[in-house]
DSSP file (Angstrom, degrees, kcal/mol; ACC not computed):
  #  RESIDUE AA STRUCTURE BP1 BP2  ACC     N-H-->O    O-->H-N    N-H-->O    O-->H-N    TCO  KAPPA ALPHA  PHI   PSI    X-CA   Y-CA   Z-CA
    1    1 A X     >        0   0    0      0, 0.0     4,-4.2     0, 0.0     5,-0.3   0.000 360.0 360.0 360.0 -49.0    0.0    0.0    0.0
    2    2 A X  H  >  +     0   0    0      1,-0.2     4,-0.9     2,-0.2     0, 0.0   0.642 360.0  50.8 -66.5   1.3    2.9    2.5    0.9
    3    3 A X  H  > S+     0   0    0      2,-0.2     4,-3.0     3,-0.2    -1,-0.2   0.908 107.9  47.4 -72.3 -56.4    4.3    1.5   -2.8
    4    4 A X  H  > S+     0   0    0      2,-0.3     4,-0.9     1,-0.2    -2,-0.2   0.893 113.7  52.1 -60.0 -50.6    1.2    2.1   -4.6
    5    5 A X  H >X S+     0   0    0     -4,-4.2     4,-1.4     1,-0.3     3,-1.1   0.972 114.0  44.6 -58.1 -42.5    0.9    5.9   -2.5
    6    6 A X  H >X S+     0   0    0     -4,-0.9     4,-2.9    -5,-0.3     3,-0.7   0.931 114.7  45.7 -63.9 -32.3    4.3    6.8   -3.5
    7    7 A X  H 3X S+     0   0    0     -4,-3.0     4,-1.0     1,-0.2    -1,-0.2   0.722 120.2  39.5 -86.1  -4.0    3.9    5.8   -7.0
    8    8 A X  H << S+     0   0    0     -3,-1.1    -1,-0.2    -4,-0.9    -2,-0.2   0.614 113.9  58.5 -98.2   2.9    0.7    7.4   -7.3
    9    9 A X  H << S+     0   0    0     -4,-1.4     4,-0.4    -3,-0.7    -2,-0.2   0.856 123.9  17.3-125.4 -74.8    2.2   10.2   -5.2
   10   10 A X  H  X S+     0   0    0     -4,-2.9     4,-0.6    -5,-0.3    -3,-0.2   0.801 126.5  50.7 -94.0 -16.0    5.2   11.0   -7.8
   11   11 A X  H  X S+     0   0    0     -4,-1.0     4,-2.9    -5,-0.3    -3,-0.1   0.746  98.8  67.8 -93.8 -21.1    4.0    9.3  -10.9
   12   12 A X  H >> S+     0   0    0     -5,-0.2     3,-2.5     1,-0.2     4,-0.8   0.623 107.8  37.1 -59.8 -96.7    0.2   11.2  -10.9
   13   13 A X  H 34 S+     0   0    0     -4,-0.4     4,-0.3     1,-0.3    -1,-0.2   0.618 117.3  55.2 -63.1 -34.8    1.6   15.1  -11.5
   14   14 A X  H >< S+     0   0    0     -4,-0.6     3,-0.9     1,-0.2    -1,-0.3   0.829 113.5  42.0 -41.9 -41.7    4.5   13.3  -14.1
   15   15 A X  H XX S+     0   0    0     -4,-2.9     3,-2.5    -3,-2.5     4,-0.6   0.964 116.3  48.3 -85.0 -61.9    1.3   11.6  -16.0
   16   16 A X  T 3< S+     0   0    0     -4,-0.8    -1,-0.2     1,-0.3    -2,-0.2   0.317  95.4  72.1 -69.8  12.3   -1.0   15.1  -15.8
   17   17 A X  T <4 S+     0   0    0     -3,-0.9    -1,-0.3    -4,-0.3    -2,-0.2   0.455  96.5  49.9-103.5  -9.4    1.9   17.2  -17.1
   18   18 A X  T <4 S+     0   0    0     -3,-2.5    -2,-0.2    -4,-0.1    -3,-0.1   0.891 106.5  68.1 -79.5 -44.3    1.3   15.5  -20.7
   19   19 A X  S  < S-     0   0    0     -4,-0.6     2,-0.4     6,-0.0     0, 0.0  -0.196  78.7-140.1 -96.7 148.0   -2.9   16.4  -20.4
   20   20 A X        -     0   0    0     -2,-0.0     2,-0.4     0, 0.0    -3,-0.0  -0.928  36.6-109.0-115.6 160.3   -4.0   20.2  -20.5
   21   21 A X        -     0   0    0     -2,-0.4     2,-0.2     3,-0.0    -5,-0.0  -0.867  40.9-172.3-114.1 121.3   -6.5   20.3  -18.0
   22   22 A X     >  -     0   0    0     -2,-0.4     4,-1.5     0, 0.0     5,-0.2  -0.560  38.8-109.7-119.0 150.4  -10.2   20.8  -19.4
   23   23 A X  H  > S+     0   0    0      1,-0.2     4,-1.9    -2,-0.2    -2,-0.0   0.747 119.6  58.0 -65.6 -11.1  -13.0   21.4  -17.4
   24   24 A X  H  > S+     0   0    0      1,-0.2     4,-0.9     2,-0.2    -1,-0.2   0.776 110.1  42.2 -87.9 -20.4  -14.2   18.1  -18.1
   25   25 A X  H  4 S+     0   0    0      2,-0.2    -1,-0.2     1,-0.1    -2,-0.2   0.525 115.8  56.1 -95.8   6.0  -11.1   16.5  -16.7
   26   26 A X  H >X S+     0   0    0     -4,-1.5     4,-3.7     3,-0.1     3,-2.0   0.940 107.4  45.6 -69.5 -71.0  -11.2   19.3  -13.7
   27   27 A X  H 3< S+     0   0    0     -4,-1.9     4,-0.3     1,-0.4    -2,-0.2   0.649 113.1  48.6 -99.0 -20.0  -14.3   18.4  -12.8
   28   28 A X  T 3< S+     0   0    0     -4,-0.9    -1,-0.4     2,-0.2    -2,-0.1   0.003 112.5  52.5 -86.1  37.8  -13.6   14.0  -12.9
   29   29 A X  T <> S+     0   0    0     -3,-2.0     4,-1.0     3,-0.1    -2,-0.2   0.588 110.4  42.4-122.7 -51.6  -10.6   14.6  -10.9
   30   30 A X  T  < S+     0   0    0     -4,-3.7    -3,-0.2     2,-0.2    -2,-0.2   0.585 115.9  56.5 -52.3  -8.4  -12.8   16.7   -8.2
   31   31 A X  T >> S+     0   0    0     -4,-0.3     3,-3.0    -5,-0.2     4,-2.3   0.862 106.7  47.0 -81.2 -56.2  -15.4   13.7   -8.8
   32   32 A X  T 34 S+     0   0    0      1,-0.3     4,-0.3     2,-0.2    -2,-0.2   0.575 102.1  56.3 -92.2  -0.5  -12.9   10.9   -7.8
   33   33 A X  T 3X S+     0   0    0     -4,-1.0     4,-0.5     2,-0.1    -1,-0.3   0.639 113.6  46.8 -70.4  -9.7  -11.4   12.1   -4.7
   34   34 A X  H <> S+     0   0    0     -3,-3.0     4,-3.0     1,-0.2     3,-0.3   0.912 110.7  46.5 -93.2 -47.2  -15.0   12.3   -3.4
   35   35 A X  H  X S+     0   0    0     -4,-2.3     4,-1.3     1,-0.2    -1,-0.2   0.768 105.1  65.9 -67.6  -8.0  -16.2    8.8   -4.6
   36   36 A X  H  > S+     0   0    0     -5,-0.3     4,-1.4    -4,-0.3    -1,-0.2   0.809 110.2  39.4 -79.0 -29.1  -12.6    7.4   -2.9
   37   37 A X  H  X S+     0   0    0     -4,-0.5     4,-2.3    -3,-0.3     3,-0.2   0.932 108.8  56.3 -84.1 -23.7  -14.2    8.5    0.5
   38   38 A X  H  X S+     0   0    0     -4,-3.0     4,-1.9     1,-0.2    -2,-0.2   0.859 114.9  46.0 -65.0 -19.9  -17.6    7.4   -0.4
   39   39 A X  H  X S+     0   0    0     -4,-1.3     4,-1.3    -5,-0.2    -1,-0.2   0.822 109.2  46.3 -86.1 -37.4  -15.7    4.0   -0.9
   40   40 A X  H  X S+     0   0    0     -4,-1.4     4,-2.1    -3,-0.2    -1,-0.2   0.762 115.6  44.3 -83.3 -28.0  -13.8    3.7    1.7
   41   41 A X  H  X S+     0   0    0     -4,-2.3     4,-2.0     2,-0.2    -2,-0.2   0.953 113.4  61.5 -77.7 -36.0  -16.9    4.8    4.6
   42   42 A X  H >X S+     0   0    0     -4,-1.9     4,-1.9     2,-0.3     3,-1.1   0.961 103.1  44.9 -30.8 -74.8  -19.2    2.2    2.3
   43   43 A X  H 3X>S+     0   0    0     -4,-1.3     4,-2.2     1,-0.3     5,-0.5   0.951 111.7  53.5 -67.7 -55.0  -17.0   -0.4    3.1
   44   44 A X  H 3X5S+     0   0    0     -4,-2.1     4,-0.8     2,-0.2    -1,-0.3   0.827 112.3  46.5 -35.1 -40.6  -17.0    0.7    7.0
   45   45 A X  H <<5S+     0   0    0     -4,-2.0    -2,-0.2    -3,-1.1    -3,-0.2   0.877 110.7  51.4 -58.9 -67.4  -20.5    0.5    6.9
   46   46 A X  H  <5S+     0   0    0     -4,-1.9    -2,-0.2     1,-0.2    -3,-0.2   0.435 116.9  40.2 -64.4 -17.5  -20.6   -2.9    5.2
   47   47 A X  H  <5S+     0   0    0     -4,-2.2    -1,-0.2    -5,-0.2    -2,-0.2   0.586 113.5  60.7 -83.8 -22.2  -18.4   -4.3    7.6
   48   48 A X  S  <<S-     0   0    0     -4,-0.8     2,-0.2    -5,-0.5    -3,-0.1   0.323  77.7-124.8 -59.5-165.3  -19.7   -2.8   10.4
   49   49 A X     >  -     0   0    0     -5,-0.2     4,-1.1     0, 0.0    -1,-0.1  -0.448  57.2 -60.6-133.3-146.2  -23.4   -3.0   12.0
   50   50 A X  H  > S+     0   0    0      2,-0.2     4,-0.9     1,-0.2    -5,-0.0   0.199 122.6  76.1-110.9  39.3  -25.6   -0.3   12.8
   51   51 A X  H  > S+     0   0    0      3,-0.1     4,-3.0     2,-0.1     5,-0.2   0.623 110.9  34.2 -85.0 -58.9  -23.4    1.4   15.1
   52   52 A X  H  > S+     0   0    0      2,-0.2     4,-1.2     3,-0.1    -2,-0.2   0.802 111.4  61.9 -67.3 -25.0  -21.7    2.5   11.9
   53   53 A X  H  X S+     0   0    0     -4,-1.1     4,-3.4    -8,-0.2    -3,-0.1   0.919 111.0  38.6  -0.8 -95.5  -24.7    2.6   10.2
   54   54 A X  H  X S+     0   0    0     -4,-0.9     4,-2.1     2,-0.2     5,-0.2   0.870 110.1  58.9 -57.1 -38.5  -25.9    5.3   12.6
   55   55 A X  H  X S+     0   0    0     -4,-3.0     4,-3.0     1,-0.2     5,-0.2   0.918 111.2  45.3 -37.5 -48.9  -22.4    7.3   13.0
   56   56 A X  H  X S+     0   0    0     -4,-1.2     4,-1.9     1,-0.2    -1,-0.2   0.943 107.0  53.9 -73.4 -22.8  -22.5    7.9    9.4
   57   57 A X  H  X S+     0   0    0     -4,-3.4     4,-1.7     1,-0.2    -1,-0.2   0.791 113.2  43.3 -86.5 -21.5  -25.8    8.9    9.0
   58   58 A X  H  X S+     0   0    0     -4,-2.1     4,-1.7     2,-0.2     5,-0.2   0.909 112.6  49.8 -77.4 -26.4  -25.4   11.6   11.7
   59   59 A X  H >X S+     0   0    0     -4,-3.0     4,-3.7     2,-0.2     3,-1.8   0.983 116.2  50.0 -56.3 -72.6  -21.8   12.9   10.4
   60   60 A X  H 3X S+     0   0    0     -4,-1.9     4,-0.9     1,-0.3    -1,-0.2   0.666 115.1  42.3 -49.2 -58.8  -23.9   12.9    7.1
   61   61 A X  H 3< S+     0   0    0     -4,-1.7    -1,-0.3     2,-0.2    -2,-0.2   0.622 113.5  46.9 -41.1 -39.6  -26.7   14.8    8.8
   62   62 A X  H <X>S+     0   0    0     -3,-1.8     4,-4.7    -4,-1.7     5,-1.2   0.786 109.6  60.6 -62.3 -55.4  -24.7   17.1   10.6
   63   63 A X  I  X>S+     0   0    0     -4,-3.7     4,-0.9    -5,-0.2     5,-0.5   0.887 109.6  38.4 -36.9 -44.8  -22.8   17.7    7.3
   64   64 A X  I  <5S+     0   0    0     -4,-0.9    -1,-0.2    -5,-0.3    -2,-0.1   0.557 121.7  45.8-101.8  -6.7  -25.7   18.9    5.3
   65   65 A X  I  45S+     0   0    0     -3,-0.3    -1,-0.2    -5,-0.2    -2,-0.2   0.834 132.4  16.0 -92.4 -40.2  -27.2   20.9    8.5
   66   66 A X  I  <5S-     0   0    0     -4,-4.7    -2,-0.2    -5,-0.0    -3,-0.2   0.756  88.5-139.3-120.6 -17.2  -23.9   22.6    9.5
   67   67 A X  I  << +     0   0    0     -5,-1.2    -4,-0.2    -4,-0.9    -3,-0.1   0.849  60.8 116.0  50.5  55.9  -21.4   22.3    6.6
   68   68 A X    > < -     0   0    0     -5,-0.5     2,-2.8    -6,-0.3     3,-1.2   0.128  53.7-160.2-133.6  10.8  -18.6   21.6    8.4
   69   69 A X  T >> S+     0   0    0      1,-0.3     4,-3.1    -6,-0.2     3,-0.6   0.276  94.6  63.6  17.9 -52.0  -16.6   18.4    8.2
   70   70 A X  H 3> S+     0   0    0     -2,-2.8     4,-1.5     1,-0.3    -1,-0.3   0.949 110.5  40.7 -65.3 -37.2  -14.9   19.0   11.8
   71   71 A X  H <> S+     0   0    0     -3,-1.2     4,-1.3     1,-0.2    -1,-0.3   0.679 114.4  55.4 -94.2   5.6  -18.6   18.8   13.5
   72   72 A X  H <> S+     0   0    0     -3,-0.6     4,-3.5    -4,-0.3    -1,-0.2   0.957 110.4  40.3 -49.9 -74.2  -19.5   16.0   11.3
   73   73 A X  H >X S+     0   0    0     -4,-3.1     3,-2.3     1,-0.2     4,-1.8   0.950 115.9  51.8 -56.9 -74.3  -16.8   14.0   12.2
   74   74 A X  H 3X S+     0   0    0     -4,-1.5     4,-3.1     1,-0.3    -1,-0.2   0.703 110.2  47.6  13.4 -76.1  -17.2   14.9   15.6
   75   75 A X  H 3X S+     0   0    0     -4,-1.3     4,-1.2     2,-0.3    -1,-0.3   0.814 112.1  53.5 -60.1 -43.2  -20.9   14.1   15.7
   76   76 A X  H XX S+     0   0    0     -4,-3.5     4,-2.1    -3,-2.3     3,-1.0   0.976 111.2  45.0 -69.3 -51.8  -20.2   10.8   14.1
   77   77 A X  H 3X S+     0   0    0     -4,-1.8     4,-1.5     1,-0.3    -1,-0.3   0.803 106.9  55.3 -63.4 -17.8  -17.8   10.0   16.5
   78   78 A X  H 3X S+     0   0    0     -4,-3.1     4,-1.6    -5,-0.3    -1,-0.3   0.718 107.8  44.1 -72.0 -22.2  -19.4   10.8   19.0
   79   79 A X  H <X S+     0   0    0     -4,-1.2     4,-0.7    -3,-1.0    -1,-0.2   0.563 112.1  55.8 -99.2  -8.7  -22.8    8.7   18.5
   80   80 A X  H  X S+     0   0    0     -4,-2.1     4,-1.1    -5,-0.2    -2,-0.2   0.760 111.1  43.2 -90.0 -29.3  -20.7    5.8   17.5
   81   81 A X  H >X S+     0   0    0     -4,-1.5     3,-1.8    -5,-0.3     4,-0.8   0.978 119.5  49.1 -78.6 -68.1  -18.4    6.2   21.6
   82   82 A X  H 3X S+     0   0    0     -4,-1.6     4,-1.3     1,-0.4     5,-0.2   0.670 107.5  52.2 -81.4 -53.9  -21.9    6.7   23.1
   83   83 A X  H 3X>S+     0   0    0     -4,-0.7     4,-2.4     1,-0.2     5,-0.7   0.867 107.6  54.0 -23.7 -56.5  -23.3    3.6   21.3
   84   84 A X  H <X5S+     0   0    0     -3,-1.8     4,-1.2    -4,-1.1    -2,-0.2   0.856 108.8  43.8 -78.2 -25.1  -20.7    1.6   22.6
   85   85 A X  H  <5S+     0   0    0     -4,-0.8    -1,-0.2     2,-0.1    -2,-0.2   0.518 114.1  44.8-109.3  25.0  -21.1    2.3   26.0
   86   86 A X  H  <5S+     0   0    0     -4,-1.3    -2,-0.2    -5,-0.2    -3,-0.1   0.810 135.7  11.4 -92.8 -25.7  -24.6    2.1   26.4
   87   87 A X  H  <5       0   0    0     -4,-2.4    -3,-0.2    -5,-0.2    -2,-0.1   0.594 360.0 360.0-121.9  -7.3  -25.2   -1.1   24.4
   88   88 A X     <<       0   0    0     -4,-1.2    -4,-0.2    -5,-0.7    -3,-0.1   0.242 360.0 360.0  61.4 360.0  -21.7   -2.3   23.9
């Protein structure tokens, strides 16, 4: 995994210095850092139960209410510690 970051790490600007940058390749390069979190909390979720379930869906809730990542995360974590030690 630490190969793959470094090689996408130094080879990714080498590769994007050949492309001139279009809005259409602007706007999938802002697409696919977003689906890389959606992919990676998905798979939390899907390995999880509904302790994770519910964490995301209040960060998610909190997100859209407050716009804020820091009281998202926050929020999430927080119903996911409080979850665990009321029901374990």
């Amino acid at each position: 995994m630490a190969l793959t970051t470094l090689a996408t790490r130094v080879l990714g600007p080498a590769i994007m210095s050949r492309f001139s940058v279009t809005p259409v390749l602007e706007g999938f390069l802002n697409a696919l850092s977003s689906s890389v979190i959606v992919a990676i909390v998905a798979t939390v979720v899907a390995q999880g139960g509904w302790r994770e379930a519910a964490a995301v869906a209040l960060a998610a809730g909190v997100m859209l209410a407050a716009r804020s990542a820091v009281w998202a995360m926050l929020a999430g974590a927080t119903c996911a510690a409080l979850w665990r030690v009321a029901l374990g």
